[in-house]
N, C-alpha and C positions, 0 to 999 in steps of 0.2 A: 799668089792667090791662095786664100784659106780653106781648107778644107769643110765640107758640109758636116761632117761626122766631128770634126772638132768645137764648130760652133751647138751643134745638136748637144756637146755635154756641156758645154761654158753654160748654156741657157738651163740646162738641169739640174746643175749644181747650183744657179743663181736662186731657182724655185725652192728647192729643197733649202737654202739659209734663209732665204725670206717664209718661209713657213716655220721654221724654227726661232726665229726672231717672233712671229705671230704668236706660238704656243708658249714661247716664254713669257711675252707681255701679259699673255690669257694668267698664266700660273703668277706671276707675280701680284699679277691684280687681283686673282682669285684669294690667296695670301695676306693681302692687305686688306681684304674683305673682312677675311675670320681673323686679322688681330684685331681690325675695328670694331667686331662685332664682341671679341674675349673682351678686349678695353670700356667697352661701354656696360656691357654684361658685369665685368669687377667692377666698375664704376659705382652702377644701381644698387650693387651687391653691398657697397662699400657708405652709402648713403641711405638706405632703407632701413632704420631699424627700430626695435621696440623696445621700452622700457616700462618696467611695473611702477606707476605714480600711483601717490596717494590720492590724489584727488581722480575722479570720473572723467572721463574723456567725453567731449559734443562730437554728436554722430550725427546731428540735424537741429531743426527748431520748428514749433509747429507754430502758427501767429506769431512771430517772436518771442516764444518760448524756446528757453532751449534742452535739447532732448538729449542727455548723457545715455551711454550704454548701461549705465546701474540700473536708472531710472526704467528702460525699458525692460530689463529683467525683471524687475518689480513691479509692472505693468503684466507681465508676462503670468508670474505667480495669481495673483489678484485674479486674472481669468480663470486660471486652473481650479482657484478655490470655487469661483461662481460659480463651474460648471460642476465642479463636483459637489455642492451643495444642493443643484438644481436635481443632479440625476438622483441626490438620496432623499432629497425629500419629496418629489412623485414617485419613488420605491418604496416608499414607509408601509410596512405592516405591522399589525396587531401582535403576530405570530413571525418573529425575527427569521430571517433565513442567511444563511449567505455572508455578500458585504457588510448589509446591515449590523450582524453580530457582530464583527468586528469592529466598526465602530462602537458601537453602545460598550463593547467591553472598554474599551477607550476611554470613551465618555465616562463611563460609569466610576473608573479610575480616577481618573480626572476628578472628579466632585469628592471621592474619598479623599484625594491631597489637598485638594481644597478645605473638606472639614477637619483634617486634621491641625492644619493651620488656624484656621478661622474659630474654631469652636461655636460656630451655630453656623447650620446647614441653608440658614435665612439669608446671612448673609452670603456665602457660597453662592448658593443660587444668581444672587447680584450682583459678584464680580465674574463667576469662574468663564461667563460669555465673552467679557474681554481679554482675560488672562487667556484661555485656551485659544482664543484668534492671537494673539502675542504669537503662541509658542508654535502651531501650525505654521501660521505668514514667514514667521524666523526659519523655522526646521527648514523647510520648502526652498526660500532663499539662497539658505545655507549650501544646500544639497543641489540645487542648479547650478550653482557654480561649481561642480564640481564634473557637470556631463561634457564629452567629446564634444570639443565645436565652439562652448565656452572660453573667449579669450583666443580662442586663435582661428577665427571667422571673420574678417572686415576689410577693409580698405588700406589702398596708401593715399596720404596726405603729405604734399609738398606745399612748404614753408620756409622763407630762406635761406634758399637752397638746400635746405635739406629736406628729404622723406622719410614719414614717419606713419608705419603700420599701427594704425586704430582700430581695435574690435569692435563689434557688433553688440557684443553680450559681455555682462562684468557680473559677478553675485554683487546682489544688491544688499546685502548686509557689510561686502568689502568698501564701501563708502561710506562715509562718516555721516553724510549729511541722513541717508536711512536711518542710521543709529540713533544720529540725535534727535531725529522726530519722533522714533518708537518712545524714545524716551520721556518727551515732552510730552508725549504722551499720555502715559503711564503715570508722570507724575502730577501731573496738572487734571486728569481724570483720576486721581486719589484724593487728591485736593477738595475736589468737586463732589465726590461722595460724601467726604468726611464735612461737607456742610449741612451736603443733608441729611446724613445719619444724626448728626449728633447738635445743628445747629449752626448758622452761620456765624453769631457772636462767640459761641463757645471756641467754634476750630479757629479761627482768628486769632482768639483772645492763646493759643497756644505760641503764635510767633508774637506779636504784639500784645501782651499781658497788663492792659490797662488796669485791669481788672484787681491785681496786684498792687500798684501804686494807690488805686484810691484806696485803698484801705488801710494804710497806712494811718490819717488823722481817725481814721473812726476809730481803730483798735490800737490807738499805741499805749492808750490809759492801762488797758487789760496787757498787753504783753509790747512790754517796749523792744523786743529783739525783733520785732515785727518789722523795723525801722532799716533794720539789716538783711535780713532776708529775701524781703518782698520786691525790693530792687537788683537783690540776684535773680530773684526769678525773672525780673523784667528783661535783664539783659542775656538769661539762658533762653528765651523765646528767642530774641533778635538771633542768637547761633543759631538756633530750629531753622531759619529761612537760609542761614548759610549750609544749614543740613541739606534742605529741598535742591538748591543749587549740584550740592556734592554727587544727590544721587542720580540728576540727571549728568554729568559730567562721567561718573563711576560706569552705569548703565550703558551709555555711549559706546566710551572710549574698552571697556570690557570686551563687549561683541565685535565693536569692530577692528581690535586688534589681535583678537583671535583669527578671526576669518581670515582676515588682510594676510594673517604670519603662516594661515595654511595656503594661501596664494602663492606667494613669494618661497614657497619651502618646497611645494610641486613645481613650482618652475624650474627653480635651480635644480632637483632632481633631475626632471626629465630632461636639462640642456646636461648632463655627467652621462646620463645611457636613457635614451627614453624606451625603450623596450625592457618590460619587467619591472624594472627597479622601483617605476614610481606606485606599483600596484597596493604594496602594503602601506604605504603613506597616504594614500587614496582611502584606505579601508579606515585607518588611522583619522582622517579628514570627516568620512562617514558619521564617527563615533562623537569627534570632537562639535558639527552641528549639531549634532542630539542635546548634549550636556550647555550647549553652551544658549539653545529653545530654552531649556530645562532650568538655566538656572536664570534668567533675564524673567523668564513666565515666574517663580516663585519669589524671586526678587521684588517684583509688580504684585503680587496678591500678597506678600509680606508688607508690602508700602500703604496697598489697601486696607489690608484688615487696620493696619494701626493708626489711618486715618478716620477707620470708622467706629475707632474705642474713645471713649469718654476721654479726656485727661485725667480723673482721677480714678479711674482704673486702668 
């Protein structure tokens, strides 16, 4: 016969293994949780990433439109302007105070660089409204992309199998497609002035030189080197519209390979130490917007003024 006191520990020692069996199943499971959970986490880690493209990224479409993050930055500008346009011109006085001055001192700059270029204040007056929305719309652009939050605010997008972080905000001068519209711009509104400053046959007759050819039988009696000439000049117009070409291509790819190379030149700082480091490169970025409004705006009124000069002056 077995003792009471010997089965009373058989059964206690059985509890205490089967509880220890329980807490180890608990911890092993517990374990296989957080490697499943490191494994998936490296995983995400391992497939999420971002790279600086040339081209704008689609963040949506509105009717079947589709709506890049440049596009909206420059959506973005274009209100700031309206609104600050709205607030100075129901603050206009007589008697300057304040912001006002500081615009009109602007302003008032502005029209001197203009008549320096131009040499009549008439015509100033009639481009410096486009030229100085050039260089505001630019500057503005330039300098958004440059605030916290720009480029690194947006979503993931899975494709593929892979996930790829898409911003929200891009500078919209760092897209080519802004560039090249300032540009058509610019030059196709130069165009357009210089038919009506000077004449629609005249400013034509500078890429297309008919003009030149017929004259040839009427005056070769009086100067027969005419005969040589007047067909160079024909074919140095035909370069003139290879000129027009150049300068919307020049104007472009200028701005936005600047911008673009102060993108690409903050990023790669701030992935080396992003604390401090990329602050003077930043200040540096500041500078380079200014100059680079600065020189796309006198570029465009240099285009103008000389579409709105005679040819033979």
């Amino acid at each position: 016969m077995q003792s009471p006191i010997v089965d009373d520990n058989h059964n206690q020692i059985e509890e205490n293994n089967n509880h220890s069996d329980i807490e180890n199943e608990a911890v092993h499971a517990e374990n296989n949780l957080h490697e499943g959970a490191n494994t998936e986490t490296h995983a995400s880690e391992e497939h999420i990433g971002h790279e600086i493209t040339l081209g704008a990224e689609q963040i949506g479409s509105i009717g079947g439109f589709p709506l890049t993050n440049s596009l909206l930055n420059t959506w973005i500008v274009v209100a700031i302007l309206i609104v600050i346009a709205i607030f100075i011109r129901t603050r206009l006085k007589m008697i300057p105070k304040g912001l006002q001055n500081i615009f009109e001192i602007i302003v008032d700059g502005g029209v001197k660089l203009c008549d320096s270029v131009t040499n009549d204040h008439k015509k100033s007056m009639k481009v410096f409204p486009i030229v100085f929305t050039f260089f505001i719309f630019i500057l503005l652009n330039n300098w958004l992309g440059l605030l916290p939050g720009i480029g690194s605010i947006g979503f993931i997008e899975e494709a593929g199998g892979h996930k790829t972080f898409i911003p929200f905000f891009r500078g919209g001068t760092a897209d080519l497609n802004t560039t090249l519209a300032l540009s058509l711009i610019s030059v196709i509104t130069a165009n357009i002035f210089g038919m009506f400053s000077v004449g629609i046959f005249k400013h034509v007759n500078k890429f297309v030189n008919v003009k030149s050819l017929l004259h040839i039988p009427m005056k070769f009696k009086k100067d027969p080197s005419i005969a040589v000439v007047n067909p160079i000049k024909f074919f140095v117009g035909l370069i003139e519209v290879v000129g027009e070409v150049a300068k919307v291509a020049s104007l472009s790819f200028r701005l936005f390979g600047n911008v673009f190379a102060g993108e690409v030149l903050l990023s790669s700082i701030a992935v080396i130490f992003a604390f401090g480091l990329p602050i003077p490169f930043m200040f540096l970025e500041i500078i380079v917007g200014i100059i680079q409004a600065l020189i796309f705006a006198m570029l465009s009124l240099v285009y103008f003024s000389i579409a709105m000069t005679d040819e033979e002056h």
